[in-house]
N, C-alpha and C positions, 0 to 999 in steps of 0.2 A: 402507530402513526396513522391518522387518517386523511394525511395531506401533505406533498411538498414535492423535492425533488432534487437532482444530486446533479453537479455542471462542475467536471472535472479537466482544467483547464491549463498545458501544459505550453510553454511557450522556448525557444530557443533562438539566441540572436550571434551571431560567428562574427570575429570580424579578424581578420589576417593580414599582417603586412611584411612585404618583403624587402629588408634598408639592404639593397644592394650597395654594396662601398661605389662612391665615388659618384650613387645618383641624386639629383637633385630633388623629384618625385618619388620616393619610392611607390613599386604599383600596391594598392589598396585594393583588398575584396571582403566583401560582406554579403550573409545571409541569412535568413531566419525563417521558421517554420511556427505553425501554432495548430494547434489540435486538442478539439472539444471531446467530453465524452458527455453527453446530454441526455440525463431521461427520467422522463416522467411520472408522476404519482399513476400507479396501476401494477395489480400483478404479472401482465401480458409480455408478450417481446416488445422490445425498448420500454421499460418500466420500472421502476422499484415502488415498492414498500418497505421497504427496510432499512434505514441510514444507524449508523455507526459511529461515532467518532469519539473517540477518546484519547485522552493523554492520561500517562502513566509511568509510575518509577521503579527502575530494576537498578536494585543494588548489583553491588559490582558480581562480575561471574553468575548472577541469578537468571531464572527464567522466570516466562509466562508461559503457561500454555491457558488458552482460550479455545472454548467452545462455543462455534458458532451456529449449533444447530438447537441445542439445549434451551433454546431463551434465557441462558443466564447472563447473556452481556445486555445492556439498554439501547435502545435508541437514544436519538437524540434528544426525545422528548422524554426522556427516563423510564420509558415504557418496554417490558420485554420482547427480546428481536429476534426468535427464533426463525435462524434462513433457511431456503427451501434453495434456492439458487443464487451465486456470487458474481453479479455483476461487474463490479468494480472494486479498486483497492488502492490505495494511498497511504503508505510508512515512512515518518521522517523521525529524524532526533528534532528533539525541542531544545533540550539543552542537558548539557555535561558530557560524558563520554568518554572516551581518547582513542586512539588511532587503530582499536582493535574493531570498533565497531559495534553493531549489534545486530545478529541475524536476524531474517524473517522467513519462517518457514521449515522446512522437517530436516533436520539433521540425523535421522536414523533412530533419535531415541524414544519416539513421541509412538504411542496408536492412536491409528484411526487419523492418519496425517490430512488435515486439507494441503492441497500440491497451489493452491488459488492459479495463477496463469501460467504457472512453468511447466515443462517438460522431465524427462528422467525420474530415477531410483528416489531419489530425496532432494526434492525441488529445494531449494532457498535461495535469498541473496543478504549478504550485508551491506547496510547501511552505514555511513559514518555522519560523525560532527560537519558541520559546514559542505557537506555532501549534496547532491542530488537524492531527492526520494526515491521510495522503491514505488513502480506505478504498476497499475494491468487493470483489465478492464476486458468487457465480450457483451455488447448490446442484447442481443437477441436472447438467449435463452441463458447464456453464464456457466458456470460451474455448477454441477450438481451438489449441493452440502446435504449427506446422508448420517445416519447414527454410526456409520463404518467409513465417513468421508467429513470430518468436524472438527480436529482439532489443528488449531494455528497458534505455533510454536514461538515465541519471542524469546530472544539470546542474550544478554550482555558478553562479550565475551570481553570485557577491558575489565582492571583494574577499578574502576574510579564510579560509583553512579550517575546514570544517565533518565532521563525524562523522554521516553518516545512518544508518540503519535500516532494515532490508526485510524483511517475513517474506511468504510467499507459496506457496499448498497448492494442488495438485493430483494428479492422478492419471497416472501412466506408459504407462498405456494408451489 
């Protein structure tokens, strides 16, 4: 990629209400919050070169594992995207699934686990159908992705094939 740039953009709107019996108003509260992750074409802190995104089908109970240090996933421009550090990450289902989900991240069985923004032994979260994405993201310098820190694990754990989504920015250097 010799040009662009990644504007990951999460937004949240609450609204709650309380039907107390016998009131004529019930009291009404609402909130919302929104939060950018922004950054620019360059290898430096707050930067990428590297964008990611794909969609993809795991038959039922199958996995992916992807390696993100290797250049064998593309950019967006179909150009190979070997990362040097992980800025950012976004996993959703596209469509199918069922209530079981689908992991993102190390379940114990994978070497050379990328952990991407989590903590502990074997970082992951599941996803679901009609769910909230998985999100994370670190402006400044990212995740380190090394030959011993590369591989990002995708799960079906349902019955039924499902179509996920992954986009995911960093920088080559």
């Amino acid at each position: 990629m010799t040009a662009g740039s990644w504007r990951l953009t999460t937004a949240l709107n609450v609204v709650g209400i309380n039907a107390f019996s016998g009131s004529v108003n019930p009291p009404k509260t609402k909130d919302s919050v929104a939060q950018i992750q922004a950054l620019l074409f360059g290898v430096t802190d707050n930067n990428v070169d590297q964008v990611i995104f794909l969609n993809r089908t795991l038959a039922a109970s199958a996995s992916d594992l992807l390696n993100l240090f290797d250049g064998s996933l593309p950019d967006i421009t179909g150009t190979a995207a070997p990362m040097r550090h992980l800025k950012g990450v976004m996993a959703w289902i596209v469509s199918g699934g069922d209530a079981s989900g689908v992991t993102v991240g190390d379940t114990g069985a994978i070497a050379n686990p990328m952990p991407l923004f989590f903590g502990g032994t074997h970082p992951n979260q599941t996803i679901y159908p009609s769910g909230p994405p998985l999100l994370g993201g670190e402006n400044i310098t990212g995740v380190v992705v090394s030959n011993t820190v590369k591989n990002l694990n995708i799960t079906n754990n349902g019955a039924v094939s499902v179509i996920y989504g992954l986009a995911l920015a960093g920088t080559s250097t």
